[in-house]
C-alpha positions in Angstrom: 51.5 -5.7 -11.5 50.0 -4.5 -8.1 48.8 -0.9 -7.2 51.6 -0.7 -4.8 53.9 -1.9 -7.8 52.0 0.5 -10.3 52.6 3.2 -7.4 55.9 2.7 -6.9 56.9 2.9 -10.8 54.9 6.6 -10.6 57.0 7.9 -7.8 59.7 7.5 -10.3 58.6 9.7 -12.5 57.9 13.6 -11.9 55.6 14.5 -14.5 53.3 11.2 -13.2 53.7 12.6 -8.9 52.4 16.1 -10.8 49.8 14.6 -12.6 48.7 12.8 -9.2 48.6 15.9 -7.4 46.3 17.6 -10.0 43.6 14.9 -10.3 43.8 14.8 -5.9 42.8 18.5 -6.0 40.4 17.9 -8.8 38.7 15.4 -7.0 39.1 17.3 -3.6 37.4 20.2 -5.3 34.6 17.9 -6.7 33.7 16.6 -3.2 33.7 19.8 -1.5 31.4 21.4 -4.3 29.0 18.5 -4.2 29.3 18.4 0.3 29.4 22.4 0.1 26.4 23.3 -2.6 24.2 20.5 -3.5 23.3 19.7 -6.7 19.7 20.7 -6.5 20.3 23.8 -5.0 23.7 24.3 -7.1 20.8 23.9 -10.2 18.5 26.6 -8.7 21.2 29.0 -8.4 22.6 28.5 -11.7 19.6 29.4 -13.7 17.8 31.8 -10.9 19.3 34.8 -12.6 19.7 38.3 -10.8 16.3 37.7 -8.8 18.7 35.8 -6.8 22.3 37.6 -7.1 20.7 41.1 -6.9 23.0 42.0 -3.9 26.0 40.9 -6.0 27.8 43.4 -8.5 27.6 43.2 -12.4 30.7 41.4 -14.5 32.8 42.1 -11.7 36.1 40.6 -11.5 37.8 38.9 -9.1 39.2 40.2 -5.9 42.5 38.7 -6.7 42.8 41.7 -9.2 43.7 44.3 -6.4 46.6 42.0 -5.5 48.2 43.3 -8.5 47.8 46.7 -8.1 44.4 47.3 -9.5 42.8 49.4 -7.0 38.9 48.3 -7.4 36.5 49.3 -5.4 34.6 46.0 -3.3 31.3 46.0 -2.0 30.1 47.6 0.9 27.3 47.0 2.3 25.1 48.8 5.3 22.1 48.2 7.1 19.7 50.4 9.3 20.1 48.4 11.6 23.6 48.9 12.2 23.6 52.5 11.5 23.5 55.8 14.1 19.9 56.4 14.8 17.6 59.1 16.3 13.9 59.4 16.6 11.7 62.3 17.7 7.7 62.9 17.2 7.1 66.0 14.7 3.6 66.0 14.9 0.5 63.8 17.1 0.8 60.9 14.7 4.0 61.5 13.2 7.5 60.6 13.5 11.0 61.0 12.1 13.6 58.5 12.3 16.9 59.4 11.3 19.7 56.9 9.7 22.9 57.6 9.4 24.8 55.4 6.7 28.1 55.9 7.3 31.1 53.6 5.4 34.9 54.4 4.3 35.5 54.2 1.1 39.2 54.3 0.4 39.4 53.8 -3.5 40.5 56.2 -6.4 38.3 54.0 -9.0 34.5 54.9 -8.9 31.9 51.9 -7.9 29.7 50.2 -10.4 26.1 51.0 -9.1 24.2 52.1 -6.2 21.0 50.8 -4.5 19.1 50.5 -2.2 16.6 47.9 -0.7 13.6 48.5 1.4 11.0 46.9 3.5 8.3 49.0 5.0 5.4 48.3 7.2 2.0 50.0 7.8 -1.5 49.9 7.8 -3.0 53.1 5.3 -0.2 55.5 4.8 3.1 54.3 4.0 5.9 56.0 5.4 7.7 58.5 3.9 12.0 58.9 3.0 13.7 61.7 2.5 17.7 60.9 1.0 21.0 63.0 1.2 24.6 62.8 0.5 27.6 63.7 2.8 31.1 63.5 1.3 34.7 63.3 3.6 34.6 66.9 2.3 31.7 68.4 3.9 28.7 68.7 1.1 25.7 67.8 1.6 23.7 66.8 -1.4 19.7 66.2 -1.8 18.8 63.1 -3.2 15.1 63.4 -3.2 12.3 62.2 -1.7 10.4 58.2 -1.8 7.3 56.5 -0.8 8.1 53.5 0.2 5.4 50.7 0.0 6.2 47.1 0.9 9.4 45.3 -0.3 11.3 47.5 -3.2 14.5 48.3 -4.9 16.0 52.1 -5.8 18.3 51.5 -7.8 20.4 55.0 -7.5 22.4 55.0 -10.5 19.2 54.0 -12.7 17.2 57.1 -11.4 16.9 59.3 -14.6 15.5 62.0 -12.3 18.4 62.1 -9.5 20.9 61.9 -13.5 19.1 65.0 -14.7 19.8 66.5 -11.1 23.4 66.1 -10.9 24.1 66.1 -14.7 26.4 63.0 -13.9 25.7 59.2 -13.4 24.9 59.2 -9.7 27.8 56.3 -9.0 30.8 58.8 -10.5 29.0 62.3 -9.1 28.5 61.7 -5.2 31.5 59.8 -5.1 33.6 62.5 -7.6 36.8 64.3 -6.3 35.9 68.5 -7.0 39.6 68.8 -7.8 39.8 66.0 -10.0 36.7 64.8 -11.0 37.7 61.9 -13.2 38.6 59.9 -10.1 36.6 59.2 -6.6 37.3 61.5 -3.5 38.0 58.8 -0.5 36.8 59.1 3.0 34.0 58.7 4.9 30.5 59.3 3.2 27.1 59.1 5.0 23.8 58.7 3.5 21.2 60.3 5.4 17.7 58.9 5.4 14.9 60.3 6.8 12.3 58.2 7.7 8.5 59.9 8.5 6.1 57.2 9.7 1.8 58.1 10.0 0.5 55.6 11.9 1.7 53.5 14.7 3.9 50.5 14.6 4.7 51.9 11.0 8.6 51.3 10.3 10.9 51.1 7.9 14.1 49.1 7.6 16.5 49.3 4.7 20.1 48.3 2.8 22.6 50.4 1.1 24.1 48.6 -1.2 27.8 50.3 -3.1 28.5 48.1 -5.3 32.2 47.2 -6.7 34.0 46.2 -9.1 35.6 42.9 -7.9 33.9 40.4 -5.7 34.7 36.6 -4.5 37.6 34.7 -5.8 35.9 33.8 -9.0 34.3 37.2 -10.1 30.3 37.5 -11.2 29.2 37.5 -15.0 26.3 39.2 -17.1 23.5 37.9 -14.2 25.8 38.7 -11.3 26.1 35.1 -10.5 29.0 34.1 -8.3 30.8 32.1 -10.9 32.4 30.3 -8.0 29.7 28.0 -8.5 30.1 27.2 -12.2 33.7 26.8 -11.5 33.0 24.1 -8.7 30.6 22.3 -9.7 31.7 22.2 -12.9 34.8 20.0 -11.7 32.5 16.2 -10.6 30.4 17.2 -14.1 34.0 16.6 -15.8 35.6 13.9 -13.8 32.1 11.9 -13.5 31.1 12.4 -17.7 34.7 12.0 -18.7 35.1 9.0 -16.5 32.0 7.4 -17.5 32.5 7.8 -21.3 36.1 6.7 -21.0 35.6 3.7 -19.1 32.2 2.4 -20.5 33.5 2.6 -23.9 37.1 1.1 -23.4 35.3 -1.4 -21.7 32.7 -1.9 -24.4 35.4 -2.3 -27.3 38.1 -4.0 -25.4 35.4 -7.2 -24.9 33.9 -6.9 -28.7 37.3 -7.1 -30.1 38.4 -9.9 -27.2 35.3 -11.7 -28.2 35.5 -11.0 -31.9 39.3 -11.7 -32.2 38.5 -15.7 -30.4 35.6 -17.1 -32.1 37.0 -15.4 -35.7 35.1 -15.9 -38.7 32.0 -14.1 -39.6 31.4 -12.5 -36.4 34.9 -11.2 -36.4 34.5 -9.9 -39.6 31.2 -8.4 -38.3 33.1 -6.5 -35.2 35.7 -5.5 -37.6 33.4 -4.4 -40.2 31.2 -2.2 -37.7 34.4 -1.1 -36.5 35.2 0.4 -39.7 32.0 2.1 -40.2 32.3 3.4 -36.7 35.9 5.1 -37.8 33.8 7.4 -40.8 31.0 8.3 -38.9 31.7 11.7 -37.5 30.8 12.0 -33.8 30.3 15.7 -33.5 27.6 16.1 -36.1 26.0 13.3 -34.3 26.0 14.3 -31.0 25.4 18.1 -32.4 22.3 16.4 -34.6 21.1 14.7 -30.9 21.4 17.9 -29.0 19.4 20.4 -31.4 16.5 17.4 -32.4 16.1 15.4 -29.1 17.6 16.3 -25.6 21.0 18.7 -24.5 20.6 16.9 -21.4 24.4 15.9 -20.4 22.9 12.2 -19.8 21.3 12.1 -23.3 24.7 12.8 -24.5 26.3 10.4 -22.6 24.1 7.8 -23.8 24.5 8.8 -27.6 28.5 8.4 -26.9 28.2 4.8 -25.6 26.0 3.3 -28.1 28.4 5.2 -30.6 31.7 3.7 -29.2 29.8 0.3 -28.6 29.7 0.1 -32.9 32.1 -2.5 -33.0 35.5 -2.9 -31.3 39.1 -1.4 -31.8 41.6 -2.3 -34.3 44.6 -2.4 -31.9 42.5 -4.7 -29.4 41.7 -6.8 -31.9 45.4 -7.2 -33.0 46.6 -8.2 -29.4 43.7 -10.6 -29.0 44.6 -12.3 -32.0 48.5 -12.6 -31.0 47.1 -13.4 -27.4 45.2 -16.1 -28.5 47.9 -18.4 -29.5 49.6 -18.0 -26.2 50.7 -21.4 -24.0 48.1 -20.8 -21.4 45.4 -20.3 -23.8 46.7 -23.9 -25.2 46.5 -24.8 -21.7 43.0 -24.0 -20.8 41.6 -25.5 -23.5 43.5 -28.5 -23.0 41.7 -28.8 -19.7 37.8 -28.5 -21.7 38.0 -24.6 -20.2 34.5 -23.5 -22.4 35.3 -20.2 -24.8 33.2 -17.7 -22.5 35.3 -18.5 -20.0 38.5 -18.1 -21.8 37.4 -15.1 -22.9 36.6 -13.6 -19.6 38.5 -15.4 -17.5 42.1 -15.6 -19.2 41.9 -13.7 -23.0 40.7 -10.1 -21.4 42.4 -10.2 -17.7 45.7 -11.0 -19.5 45.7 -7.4 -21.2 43.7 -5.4 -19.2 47.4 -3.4 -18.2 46.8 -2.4 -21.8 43.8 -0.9 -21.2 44.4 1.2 -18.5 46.5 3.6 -20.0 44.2 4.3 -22.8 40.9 4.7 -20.6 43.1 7.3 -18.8 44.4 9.1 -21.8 40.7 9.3 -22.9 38.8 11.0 -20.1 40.4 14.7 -21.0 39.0 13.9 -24.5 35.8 13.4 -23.5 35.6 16.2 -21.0 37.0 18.6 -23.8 34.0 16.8 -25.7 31.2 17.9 -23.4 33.0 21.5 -22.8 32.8 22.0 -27.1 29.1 21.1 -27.0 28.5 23.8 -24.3 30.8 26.3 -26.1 28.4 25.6 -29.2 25.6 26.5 -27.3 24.5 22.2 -27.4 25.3 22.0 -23.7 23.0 20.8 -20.8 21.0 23.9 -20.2 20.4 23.4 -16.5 23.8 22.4 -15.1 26.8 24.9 -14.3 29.5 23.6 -16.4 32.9 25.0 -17.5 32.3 24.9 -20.9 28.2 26.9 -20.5 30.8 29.4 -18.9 32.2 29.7 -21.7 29.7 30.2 -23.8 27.8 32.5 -22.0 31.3 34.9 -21.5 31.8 34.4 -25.5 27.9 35.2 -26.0 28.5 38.8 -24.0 31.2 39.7 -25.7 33.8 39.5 -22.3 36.9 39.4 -24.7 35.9 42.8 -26.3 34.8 44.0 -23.0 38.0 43.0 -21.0 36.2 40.6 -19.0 39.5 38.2 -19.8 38.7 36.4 -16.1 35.4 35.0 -17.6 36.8 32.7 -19.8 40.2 32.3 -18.6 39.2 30.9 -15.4 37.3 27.8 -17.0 39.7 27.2 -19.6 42.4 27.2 -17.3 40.6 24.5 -15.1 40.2 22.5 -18.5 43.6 22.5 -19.5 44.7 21.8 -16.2 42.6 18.6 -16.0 43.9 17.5 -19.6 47.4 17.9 -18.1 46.6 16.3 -15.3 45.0 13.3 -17.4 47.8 13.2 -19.7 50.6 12.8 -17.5 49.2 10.3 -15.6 48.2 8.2 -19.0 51.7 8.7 -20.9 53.6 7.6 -17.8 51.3 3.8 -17.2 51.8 3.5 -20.8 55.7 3.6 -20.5 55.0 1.2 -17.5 53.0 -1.0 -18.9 54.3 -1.1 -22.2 57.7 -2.5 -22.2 58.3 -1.4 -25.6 58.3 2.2 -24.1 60.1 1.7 -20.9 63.5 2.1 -22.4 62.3 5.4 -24.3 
């Protein structure tokens, strides 16, 4: 049967054009992650931790949350550079530069931290920063006063002094309504700087950071990675491992048991015997034993699954070899002094390679849910984003007790969806190219 024959026997089936649909986007995801992020860099992000994502809020959620009504703050972030400015000499060396910081902020729901990051440069005497507040309401509040030196982060809402000050975590008091200070007063709020420079040339540029509560369309975990990035670039890890495994082992055992089933006798009974033992040896301690002794590289593990599905062949093979073998063109080649390599490879194996395709498919989810178990145990490939080392690291920071539910629903969800996807496509060639099935 043709692929425009296989093709045109999907089409007739809905769940099959469904399945089709989520292996395109699957594989139109995996091609844009790979075009969009490459993998080195894709690596370097992963496992750069917040030195990277310092700009990015904490565990915050997606910003398809506020589409349901959550009201959560987002990031805002302001420059000096784009803020109101005005300068003027207070003394023969000095001068102040004023920066007005000025953003709406238009939530009830207060934002997660505050920061702010500088870069300064001078010569001896670094220059100087005086901070305030201005709420929509009119107050003005002191923040205090820094020496800035270099490249260096305030983080506001970790400033035990400015806590002390206001009696409140900074985050919830500047941004507190006076009339009902369990929710956040919106407006327009300015933060004032004051910059005094010593020598000449000296400057100082900087960024206020608010941060929110939801950012991107994937949300940020414990490190404030975008997990956008696991999600993508965890769908190629899943089709490429799961494809691999499936095929290379199908393909391993279908031509053991082809090759076992035609020359028979003791190296049949060989195939079928490592067969056997291959059926009792568990795979997961295995692969778990590989992973904690020798490498949690995904390509180790890989490996380890080949040799382990290339111990002997497979039983139902083996049974349609046997009943293949006896078939009139079989009689035929031989007739014609055909050798048995090439019956085997030219007319034994072609003949039920329909069978084959079905399973092959049907297998990939397995093997995908395979790799995603190792990185839920913690056995996974340390370096690469995957959805199952999101997983894990959502289940090792406790986001089910801390309603982080996005964390780990996201990735499943993208797992179940590619076993769907899998499995309709597999149960639907099987009805075609099983005739037994076809009148099911």
């Amino acid at each position: 049967m043709g692929f425009w024959a296989v093709f045109a026997e999907l089409r007739r089936h809905p769940s099959a054009m469904v399945g089709l649909v989520i292996i395109f986007l699957l594989l139109v995801m995996s091609i844009y992650a790979v075009i969009r992020i490459p993998y080195s860099e894709a690596v370097r992000l992963w496992r750069a931790g917040e030195v990277v994502w310092l700009e990015n809020p904490r565990n915050a959620a997606p910003k398809w949350y506020n589409w349901f009504g959550a009201g959560l703050p987002e990031t805002i972030k302001i420059e000096t550079a784009a803020a109101e400015r005005t300068e003027e000499r207070v003394g023969e060396s000095t001068k102040r530069v004023t920066y007005r910081l000025a953003f709406d902020f238009p939530y009830k729901r207060f934002p997660q931290e505050l920061a702010l990051f500088f870069t300064s440069t001078y010569t001896t005497v670094p220059p100087q920063l005086v901070l305030s507040w201005r709420t929509p309401d009119g107050r003005e509040i002191p923040l205090g006063t820094r020496t800035v030196r270099g490249v260096e982060r305030y983080v506001l809402s970790g400033d035990s002094t400015l806590l002390r000050r206001l009696g409140r975590a900074p985050e919830e008091s500047l941004f507190s309504d006076p009339k009902n200070p369990e929710q956040a007063l919106s407006g327009r709020y300015e933060l004032v700087m004051d910059v005094y420079t010593f020598e000449p040339g000296a400057s100082l540029s900087a960024k206020f950071i608010v941060y929110g509560r939801v950012y991107g369309w994937a949300g940020t975990d414990h490190l404030r990675r975008d997990l956008s990035i696991g999600l993508l670039w965890g769908a190629p890890i899943a089709v490429a491992f799961g494809f691999t495994a499936a095929v290379g082992i199908a393909l391993i055992q279908f031509i053991l048991s082809g090759i076992g089933a035609w020359f028979g006798g003791a190296l049949d009974i060989l195939i079928d015997r490592l067969t056997e033992l291959r059926m009792i040896l568990p795979l997961l301690p295995i692969l778990i034993l590989v992973g904690m002794l020798w490498s949690r590289s995904i390509w180790v593990i890989l490996a380890t699954l080949l040799m382990y599905g290339s111990i002997g062949g497979y039983k139902t093979y083996r049974a349609m070899f046997l009943q293949a073998r006896e078939a009139p063109y079989i009689e035929a080649a031989k007739a014609y002094g055909a050798g048995n390599f090439r019956i085997v490879f030219r007319y034994l194996l072609p003949r039920l390679i329909p069978v084959l395709i079905p399973s092959f498919v049907l297998a990939i989810p397995d093997y995908v849910f395979l790799e995603a178990s190792l990185a839920v145990l913690g056995i996974g490939d340390p370096i690469l984003p995957t959805w199952g080392k999101i997983i894990n690291d959502a289940y090792s920071m406790g986001a089910h007790f801390k309603g982080l539910y996005y964390w780990l629903l996201e990735p499943a969800a993208l797992l179940m969806i590619t076993g769907l996807g899998f499995a309709m496509i597999g149960f639907t060639l099987d009805r075609i190219f099983n005739p037994r099935l076809r009148s099911l």
